[in-house]
C-alpha positions, 0 to 999 in steps of 0.5 A: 846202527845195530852190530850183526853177531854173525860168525861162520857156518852159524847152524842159523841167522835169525834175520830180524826185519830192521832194529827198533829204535831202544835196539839201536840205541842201547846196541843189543838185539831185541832190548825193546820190553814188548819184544818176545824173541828171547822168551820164545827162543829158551821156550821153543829149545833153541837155548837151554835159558833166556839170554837177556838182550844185554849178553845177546852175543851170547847167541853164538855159543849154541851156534845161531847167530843176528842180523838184521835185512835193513840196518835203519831203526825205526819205531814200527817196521811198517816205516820203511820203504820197499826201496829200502829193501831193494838196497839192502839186497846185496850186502845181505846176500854178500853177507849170507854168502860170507859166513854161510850159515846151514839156515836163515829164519827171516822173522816175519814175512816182510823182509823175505818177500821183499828179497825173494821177489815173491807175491806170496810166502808161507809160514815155515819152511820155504822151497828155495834156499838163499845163498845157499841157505835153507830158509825158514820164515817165522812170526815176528815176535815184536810186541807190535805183532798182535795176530800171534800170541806167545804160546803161538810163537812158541809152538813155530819156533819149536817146529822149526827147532825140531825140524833143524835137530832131527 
């Protein structure tokens, strides 16, 4: 299992969809080598340098925090099922609840629209909140995820980080 580095009134939780096998195994958020989230976090202005996976608690310091919607590693997040999902739904809203953070970025479509309930989702930011979060749905930056291209994932990270900071 991958620990959340969560805290109260975090300004966001970056929720990833579930951990990846190197992740759980070496307990540290986005370790795979394909993984961009540490890249694009620096390059979009979230941190002012890139965190390495090893100090991912780090995070907290610029008042954003990690988890994950379903806490089982897979290789692929195509493995898991839509009931995994509908379990994960109420510890995750307990979660969300608890440390009430001002935004969570749900990091690909998948987990979001599995907890929303809703057929279809947009990219950016979405028109009802959860828990009382807002909620932003970005790219996933897994190497697995070929359809966006780094200066891609750049470019919505930052729109988001600027639509936050203004």
């Amino acid at each position: 299992m991958l620990t959340d580095i969560i805290a109260v009134h975090l300004n966001v939780i970056f929720c990833g969809i579930n951990p990846g096998l190197k992740s759980a195994d070496e307990g540290h958020h986005f370790s795979g080598r394909s993984n961009r989230f540490w890249r694009v976090l620096h390059q979009s202005g979230f941190t002012p340098y890139e965190i390495q996976a090893v100090n991912d608690t780090s995070i907290l310091d610029f008042g954003y925090g990690l988890t994950t919607a379903v806490a089982r590693a897979t290789s692929r997040a195509d493995e898991l099922s839509k009931e995994e999902f509908d379990e994960s739904l109420e510890a995750f809203k307990v979660k969300i609840t608890e440390f009430q953070p001002r935004y969570i970025a749900f990091l690909g479509k998948a987990a979001y629209k599995a907890f929303s309930k809703k057929k279809e989702i947009s990219w950016g930011k979405q028109s009802d909140d959860f828990c009382g979060a807002g909620v932003w749905v970005l790219p996933n930056t897994s190497g697995l995820n070929r359809g966006f291209s780094l200066d891609d994932l750049v470019t919505s990270y930052r729109e988001f980080y600027e639509a936050i900071h203004e």
